[in-house]
C-alpha positions as MATLAB code, in Angstrom:
seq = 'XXXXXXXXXXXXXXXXXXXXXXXXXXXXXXXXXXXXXXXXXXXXXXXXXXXXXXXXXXXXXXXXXXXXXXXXXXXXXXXXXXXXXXXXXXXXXXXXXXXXXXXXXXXXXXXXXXXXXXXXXXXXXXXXXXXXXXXXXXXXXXXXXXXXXXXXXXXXXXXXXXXXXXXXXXXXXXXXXXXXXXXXXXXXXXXXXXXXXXXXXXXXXXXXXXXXXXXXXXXXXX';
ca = [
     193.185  -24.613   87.405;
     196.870  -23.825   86.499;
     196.006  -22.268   83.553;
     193.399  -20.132   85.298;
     195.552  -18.462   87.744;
     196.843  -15.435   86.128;
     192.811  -15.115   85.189;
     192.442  -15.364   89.260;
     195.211  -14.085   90.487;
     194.905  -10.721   89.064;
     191.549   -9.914   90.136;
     192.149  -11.146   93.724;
     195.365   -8.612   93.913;
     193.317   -6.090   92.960;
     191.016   -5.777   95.033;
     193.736   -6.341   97.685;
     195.515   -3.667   96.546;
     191.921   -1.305   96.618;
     190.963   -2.223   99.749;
     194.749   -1.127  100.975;
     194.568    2.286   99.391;
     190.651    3.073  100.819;
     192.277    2.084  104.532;
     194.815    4.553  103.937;
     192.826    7.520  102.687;
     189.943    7.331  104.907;
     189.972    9.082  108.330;
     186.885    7.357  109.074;
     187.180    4.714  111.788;
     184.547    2.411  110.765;
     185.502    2.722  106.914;
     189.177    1.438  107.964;
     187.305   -0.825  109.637;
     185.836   -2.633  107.270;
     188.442   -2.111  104.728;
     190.276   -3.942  106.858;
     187.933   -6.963  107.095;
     188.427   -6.885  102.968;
     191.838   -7.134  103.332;
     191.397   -9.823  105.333;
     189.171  -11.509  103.067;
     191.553  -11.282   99.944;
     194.575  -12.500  101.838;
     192.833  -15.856  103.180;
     191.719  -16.340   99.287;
     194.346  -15.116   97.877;
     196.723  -17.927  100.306;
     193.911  -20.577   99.500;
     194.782  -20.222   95.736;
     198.279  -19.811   96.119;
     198.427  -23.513   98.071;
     195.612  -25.187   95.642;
     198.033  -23.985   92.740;
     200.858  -25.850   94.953;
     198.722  -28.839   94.823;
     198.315  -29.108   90.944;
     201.788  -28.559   90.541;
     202.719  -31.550   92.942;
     200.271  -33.507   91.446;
     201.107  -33.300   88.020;
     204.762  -33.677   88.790;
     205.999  -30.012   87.804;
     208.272  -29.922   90.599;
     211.553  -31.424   90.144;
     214.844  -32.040   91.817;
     217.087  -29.281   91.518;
     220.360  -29.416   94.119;
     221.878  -26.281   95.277;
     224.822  -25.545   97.598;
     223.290  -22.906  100.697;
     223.889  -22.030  104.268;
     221.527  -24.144  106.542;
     221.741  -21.596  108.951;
     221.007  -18.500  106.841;
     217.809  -21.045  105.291;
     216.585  -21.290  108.842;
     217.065  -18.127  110.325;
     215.311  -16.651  107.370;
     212.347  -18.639  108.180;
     212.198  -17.854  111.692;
     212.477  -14.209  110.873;
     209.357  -14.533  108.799;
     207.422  -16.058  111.487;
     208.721  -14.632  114.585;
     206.082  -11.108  114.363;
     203.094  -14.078  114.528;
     205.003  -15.749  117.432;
     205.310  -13.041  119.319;
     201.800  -11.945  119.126;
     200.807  -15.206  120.559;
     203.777  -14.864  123.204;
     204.932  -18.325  121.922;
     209.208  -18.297  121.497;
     211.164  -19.620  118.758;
     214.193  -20.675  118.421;
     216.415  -22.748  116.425;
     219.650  -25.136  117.421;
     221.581  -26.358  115.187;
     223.955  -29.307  115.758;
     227.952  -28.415  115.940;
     228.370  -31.902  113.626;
     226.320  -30.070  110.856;
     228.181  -28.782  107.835;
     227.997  -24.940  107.082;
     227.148  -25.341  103.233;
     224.850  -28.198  102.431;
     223.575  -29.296   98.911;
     220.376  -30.261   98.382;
     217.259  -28.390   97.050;
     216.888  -25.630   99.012;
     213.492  -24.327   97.583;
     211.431  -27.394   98.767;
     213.409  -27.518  101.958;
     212.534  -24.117  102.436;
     209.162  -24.349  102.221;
     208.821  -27.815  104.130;
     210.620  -25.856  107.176;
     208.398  -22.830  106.467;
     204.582  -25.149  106.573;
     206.351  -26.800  109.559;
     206.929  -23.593  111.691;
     204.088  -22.199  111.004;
     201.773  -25.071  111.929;
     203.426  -25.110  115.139;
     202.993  -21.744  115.880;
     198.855  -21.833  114.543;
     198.311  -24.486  117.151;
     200.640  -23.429  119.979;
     199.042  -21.013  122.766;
     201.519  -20.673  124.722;
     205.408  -22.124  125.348;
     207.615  -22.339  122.654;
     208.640  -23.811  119.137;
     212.016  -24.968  118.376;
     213.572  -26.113  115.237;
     216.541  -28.773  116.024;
     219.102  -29.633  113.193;
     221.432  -32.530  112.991;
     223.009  -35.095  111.378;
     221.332  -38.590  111.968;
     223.760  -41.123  109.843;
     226.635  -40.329  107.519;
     228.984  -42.150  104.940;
     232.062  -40.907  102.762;
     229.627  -39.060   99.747;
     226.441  -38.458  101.905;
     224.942  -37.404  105.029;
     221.693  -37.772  106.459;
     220.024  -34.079  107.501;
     217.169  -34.395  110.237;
     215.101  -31.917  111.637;
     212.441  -31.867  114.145;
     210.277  -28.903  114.458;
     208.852  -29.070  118.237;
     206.209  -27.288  119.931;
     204.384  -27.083  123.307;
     201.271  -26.718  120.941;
     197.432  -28.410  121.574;
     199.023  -32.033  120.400;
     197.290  -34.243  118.224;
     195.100  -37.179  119.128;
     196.552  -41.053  118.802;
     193.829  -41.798  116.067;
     194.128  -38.511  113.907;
     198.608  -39.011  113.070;
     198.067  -41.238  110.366;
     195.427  -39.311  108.532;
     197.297  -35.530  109.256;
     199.258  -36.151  106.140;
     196.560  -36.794  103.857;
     195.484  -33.378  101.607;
     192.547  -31.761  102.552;
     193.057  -33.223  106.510;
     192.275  -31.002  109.589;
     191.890  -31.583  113.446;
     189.749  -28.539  113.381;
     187.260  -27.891  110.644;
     186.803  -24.623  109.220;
     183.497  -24.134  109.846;
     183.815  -23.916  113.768;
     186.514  -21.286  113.568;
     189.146  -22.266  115.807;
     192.009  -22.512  113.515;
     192.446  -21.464  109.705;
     193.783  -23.153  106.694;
     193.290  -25.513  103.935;
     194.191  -28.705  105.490;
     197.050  -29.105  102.301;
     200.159  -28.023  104.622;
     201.232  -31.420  106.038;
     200.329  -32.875  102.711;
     202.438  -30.631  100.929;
     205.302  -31.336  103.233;
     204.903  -34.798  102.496;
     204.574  -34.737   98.769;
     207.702  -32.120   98.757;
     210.124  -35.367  100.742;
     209.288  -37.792   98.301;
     210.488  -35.677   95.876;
     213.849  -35.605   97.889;
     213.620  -38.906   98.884;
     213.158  -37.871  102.388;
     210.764  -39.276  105.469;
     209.224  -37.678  107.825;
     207.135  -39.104  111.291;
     205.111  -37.474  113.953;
     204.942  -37.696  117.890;
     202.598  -36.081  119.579;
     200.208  -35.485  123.217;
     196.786  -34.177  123.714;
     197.648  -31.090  125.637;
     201.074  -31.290  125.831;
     202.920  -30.854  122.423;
     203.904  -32.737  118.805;
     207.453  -33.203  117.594;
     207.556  -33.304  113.651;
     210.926  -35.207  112.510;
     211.940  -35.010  109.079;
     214.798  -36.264  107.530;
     216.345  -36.189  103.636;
     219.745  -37.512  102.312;
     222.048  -33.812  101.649;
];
């Protein structure tokens, strides 16, 4: 499959790029219309790919520790700045707050932690309505050489059912199947988040409600 995704890649992008161009010549309301619907189309594959590709990469053990020195907050606000045009089309806030104890520079490998904060957000805000999602960032132990980051992604979201947490991490998982339309996605999110903290040696848990919310709390040695 790795090998194959220039070979998919490159087809899929073009006919994204197509579909943009007819949207923006035509005048016709129903020809946007539908050009829209293939834009639509190519993104959803063109994500599905991009996270299957994730997979074989994890899986064959292609990603590898590399430490960097970054600005949490700059890593975070970056993140939310991505996300916040999707929260505020569902009127759902977010926010970040980030502990006074935390260091300004941290090292650590800011790609994976990047994208683990990034698949966190982002499922909050797919299964939030309405409320809020907050990102909270502190220090949870610390010695003379390291500390002990945690973060807990929050939300005020549809929750997730006592008998479904211990299964939410496994690849391929979801509450909601595709097929009756309530929610999209590949069901490899969670499972890439956990797959990316055993790389950094990290942990991660999950507390949740039925109706009321789920509070994902990660932590990884920095």
């Amino acid at each position: 499959i790795a090998n194959m995704s220039h070979d998919i890649r490159t087809p899929l992008t073009g006919l994204l790029g197509m579909a943009q161009i007819i949207q923006n010549r035509s005048t016709d309301r129903e020809t946007q219309h539908d050009a829209n619907l293939l834009i639509s189309s190519a993104e959803e594959l063109l994500n599905l790919f991009n996270e299957i590709i994730e997979l074989v990469q994890i899986e064959s053990g292609h990603i590898k520790e590399k430490r960097e020195d970054f600005a949490l907050f700059n890593l975070i606000q970056h993140n939310i700045n991505l996300l916040m045009p999707a929260a505020k089309h569902k009127h759902v806030s977010l926010d970040m707050r980030i502990s006074a104890d935390v260091p300004e520079y941290l090292n650590a490998n800011k790609i994976l932690l990047d994208r683990i904060i990034l698949n966190l957000l982002s499922n909050a805000i797919k299964f939030t309505e309405q409320g809020s999602v907050v990102l909270y960032a502190n220090l949870s132990k610390a010695d003379t050489d390291n500390l002990l980051l945690e973060i807990v992604v929050e939300d005020t979201g549809i929750g997730i059912p006592k008998d479904k947490q211990d299964v939410i991490f496994d690849h391929f998982s979801r509450l909601n199947p595709s097929y009756q339309g309530l929610y999209k996605g590949s069901g490899l999110g969670l499972y890439t988040v956990k797959r990316y903290l055993d790389v950094l040696e990290g942990d991660i848990r999950v507390e949740s409600q039925v109706g009321k919310g789920s509070r994902f709390t990660f932590t990884i040695p920095v």
